[in-house]
Structure formats: structure tokens, C-alpha cells
C-alpha positions in Angstrom: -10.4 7.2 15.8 -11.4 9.5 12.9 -15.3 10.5 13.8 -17.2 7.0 13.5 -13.7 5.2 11.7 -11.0 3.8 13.1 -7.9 5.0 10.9 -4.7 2.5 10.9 -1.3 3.8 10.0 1.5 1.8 9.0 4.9 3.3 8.6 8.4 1.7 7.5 11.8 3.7 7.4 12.4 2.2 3.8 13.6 3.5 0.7 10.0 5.3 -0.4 8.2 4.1 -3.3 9.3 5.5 -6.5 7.0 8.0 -8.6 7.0 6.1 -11.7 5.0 2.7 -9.2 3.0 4.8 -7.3 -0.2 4.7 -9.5 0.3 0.5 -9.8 1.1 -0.6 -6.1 -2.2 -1.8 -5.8 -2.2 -3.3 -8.9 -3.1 -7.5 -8.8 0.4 -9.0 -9.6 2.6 -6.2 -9.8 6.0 -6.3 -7.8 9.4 -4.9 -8.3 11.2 -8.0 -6.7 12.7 -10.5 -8.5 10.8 -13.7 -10.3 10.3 -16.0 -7.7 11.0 -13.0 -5.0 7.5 -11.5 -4.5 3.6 -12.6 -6.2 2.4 -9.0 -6.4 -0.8 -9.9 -3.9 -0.3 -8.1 -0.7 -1.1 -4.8 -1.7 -3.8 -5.8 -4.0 -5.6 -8.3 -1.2 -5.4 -5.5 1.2 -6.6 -3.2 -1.3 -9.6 -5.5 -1.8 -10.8 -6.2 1.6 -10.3 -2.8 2.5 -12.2 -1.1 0.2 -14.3 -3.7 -1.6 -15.4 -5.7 1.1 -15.4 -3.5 4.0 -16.0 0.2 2.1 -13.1 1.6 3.7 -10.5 3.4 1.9 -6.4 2.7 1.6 -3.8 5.5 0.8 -0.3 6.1 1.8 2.2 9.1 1.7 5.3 8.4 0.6 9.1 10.0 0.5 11.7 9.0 -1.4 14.5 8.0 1.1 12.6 8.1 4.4 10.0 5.4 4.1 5.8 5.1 3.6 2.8 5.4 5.3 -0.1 3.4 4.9 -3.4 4.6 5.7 
């Protein structure tokens, strides 16, 4: 609980996302995977229910080499 919020963090142990994606992650349609590999939607359909529909906000930290947070 943050004051009247709930707050949700969601961590992995992965490689970090890199500075040069940070500022598109949530970006409709972006991906680094492979064609075929990955639509580019999660990020942005969390992004929009999130925020858009439910006036919340979404952030992460991230470090190269020891994984994100989601907030």
C-alpha cells in the first residue's frame, strides 16, 4: 500500500533493458525479438490500462546485467 494506492512491483533477474530502448518500451509495436518472435503489445496494453483506463502510473528501474523492476 502507498497511502490510498496499491503499488505492484514486478522484478526479473534478466539482462536489464538497454539505454538506447528505454524511452520506447512502451511504445505500440516495438520489440527487440525476432520477426515472428514477439508483437510489441504487452508493454504498450499494460501501459494503456494502467494509466489510460485506470489513471495509474507505470515505471520501472532498470540495471544493466541484474534485471528490471516494474512499478
Amino acid at each position: 500500500r502507498d497511502g490510498d494506492f496499491a503499488e505492484v512491483r514486478i522484478r526479473d533477474t534478466g539482462t536489464g533493458i538497454p539505454v538506447e530502448h528505454r524511452n520506447r518500451i512502451f511504445e505500440q509495436f516495438f520489440t527487440t525479438k525476432d520477426v515472428g518472435k514477439g508483437t510489441g503489445q504487452g508493454l504498450a496494453i499494460s501501459r494503456r490500462t494502467i494509466v489510460e483506463k485506470h489513471r495509474g502510473t507505470l515505471t520501472f528501474e532498470t540495471e544493466l546485467g541484474r534485471g528490471t523492476t516494474f512499478i
